[in-house]
PLY file of the C-alpha trace (Angstrom):
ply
format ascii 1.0
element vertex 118
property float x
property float y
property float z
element edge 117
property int vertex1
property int vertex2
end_header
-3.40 39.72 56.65
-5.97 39.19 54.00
-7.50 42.16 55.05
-4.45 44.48 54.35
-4.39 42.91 51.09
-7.81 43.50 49.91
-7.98 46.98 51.45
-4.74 48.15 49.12
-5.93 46.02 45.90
-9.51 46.61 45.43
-9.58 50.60 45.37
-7.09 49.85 42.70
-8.57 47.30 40.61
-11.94 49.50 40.94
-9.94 53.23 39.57
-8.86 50.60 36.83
-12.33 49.34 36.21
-13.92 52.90 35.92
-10.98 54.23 34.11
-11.49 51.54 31.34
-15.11 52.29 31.15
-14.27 56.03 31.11
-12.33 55.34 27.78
-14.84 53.05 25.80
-16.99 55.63 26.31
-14.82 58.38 25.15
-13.72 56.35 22.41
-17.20 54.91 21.60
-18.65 58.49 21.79
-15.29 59.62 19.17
-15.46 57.25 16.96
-19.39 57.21 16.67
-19.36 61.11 16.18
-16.79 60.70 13.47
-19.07 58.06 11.82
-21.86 60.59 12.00
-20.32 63.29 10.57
-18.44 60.92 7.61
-22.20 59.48 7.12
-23.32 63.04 7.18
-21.28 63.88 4.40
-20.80 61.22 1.98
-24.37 60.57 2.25
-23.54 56.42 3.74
-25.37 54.37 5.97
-23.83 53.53 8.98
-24.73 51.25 11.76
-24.18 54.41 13.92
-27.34 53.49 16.79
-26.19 49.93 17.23
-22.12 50.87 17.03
-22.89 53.45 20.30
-24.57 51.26 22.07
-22.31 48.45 22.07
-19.43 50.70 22.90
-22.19 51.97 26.15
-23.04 48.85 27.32
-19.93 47.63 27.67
-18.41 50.99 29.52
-21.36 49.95 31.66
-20.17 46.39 32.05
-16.71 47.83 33.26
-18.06 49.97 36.06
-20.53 47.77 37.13
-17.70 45.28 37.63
-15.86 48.18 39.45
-19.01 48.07 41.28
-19.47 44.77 42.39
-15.31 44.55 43.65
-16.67 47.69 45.37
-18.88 45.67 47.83
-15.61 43.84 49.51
-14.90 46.79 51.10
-17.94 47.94 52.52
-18.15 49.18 55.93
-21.73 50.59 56.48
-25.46 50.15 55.77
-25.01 53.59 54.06
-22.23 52.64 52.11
-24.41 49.26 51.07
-27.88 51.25 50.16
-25.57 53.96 47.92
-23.57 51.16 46.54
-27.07 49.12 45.62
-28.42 52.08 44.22
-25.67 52.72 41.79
-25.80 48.88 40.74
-29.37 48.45 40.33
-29.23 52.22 38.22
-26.17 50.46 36.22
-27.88 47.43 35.59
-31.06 48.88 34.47
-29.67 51.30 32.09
-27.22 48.17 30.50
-30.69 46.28 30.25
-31.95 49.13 28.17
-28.96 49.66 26.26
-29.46 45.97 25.29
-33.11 45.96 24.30
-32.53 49.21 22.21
-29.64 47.51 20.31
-31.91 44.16 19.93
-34.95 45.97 18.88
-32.50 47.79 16.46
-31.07 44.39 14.74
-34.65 43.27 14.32
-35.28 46.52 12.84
-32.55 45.87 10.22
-34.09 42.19 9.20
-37.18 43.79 8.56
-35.69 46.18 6.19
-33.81 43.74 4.35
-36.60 41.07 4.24
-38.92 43.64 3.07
-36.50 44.84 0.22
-35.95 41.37 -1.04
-39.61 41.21 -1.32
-40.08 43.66 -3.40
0 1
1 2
2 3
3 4
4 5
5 6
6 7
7 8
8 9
9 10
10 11
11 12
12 13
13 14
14 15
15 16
16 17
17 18
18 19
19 20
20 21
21 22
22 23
23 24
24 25
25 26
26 27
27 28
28 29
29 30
30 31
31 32
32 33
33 34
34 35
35 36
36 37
37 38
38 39
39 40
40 41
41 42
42 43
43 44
44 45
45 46
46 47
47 48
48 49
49 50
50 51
51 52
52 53
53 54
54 55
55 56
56 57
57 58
58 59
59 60
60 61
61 62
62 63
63 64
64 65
65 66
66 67
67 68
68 69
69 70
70 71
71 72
72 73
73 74
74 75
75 76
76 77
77 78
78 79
79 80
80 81
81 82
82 83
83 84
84 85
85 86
86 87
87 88
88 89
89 90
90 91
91 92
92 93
93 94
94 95
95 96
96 97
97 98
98 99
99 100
100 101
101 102
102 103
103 104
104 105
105 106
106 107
107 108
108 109
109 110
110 111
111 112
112 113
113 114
114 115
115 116
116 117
């Protein structure tokens, strides 16, 4: 009984997982290309680096959750090894995504404690 009703919720809940990724990343990669080009023009600074990869890591967030519901269902040692790829590869790139947008805030306090230094 369980069974049947994990086997006709999860592929759901994971297309809805991945689908909300799949738009904070189009939206993320939208609004950050409007930002550029508005920055572009109007000669502004923008918090365009950090803004993108906030919106990245947490498309990542939603398909690595998509992910992990993913591993209710699996039925092989194939399935398992693709599925641990993909997680590990997910996991490593939100990692990244992370340090980048830390080393970029520490970035921005150096700035600012070197102008009010001078």
């Amino acid at each position: 009984m369980l069974d049947i009703f994990i086997e006709g919720i999860i592929p759901k809940l994971v297309t809805i997982l991945e689908s909300m990724g799949i738009l904070v990343i189009c939206i993320g990669s939208i609004k950050a290309f409007y930002h550029y080009i508005n920055s572009l023009i109007k000669k502004t600074k923008y918090p365009l680096k950090w803004e993108y990869a906030n919106s990245m890591a947490t498309a990542l967030e939603f398909k690595l959750a998509a992910e992990i519901l993913k591993t209710v269902t699996i039925r092989t040692m194939n399935e398992l090894i693709i599925l641990g790829s993909i997680t590990l590869l997910r996991g490593f790139l939100t990692l990244i995504i992370h340090w980048e947008m830390k080393s970029e805030d520490q970035s921005k306090d150096k700035n600012s404690k070197d102008k009010e230094a001078s």
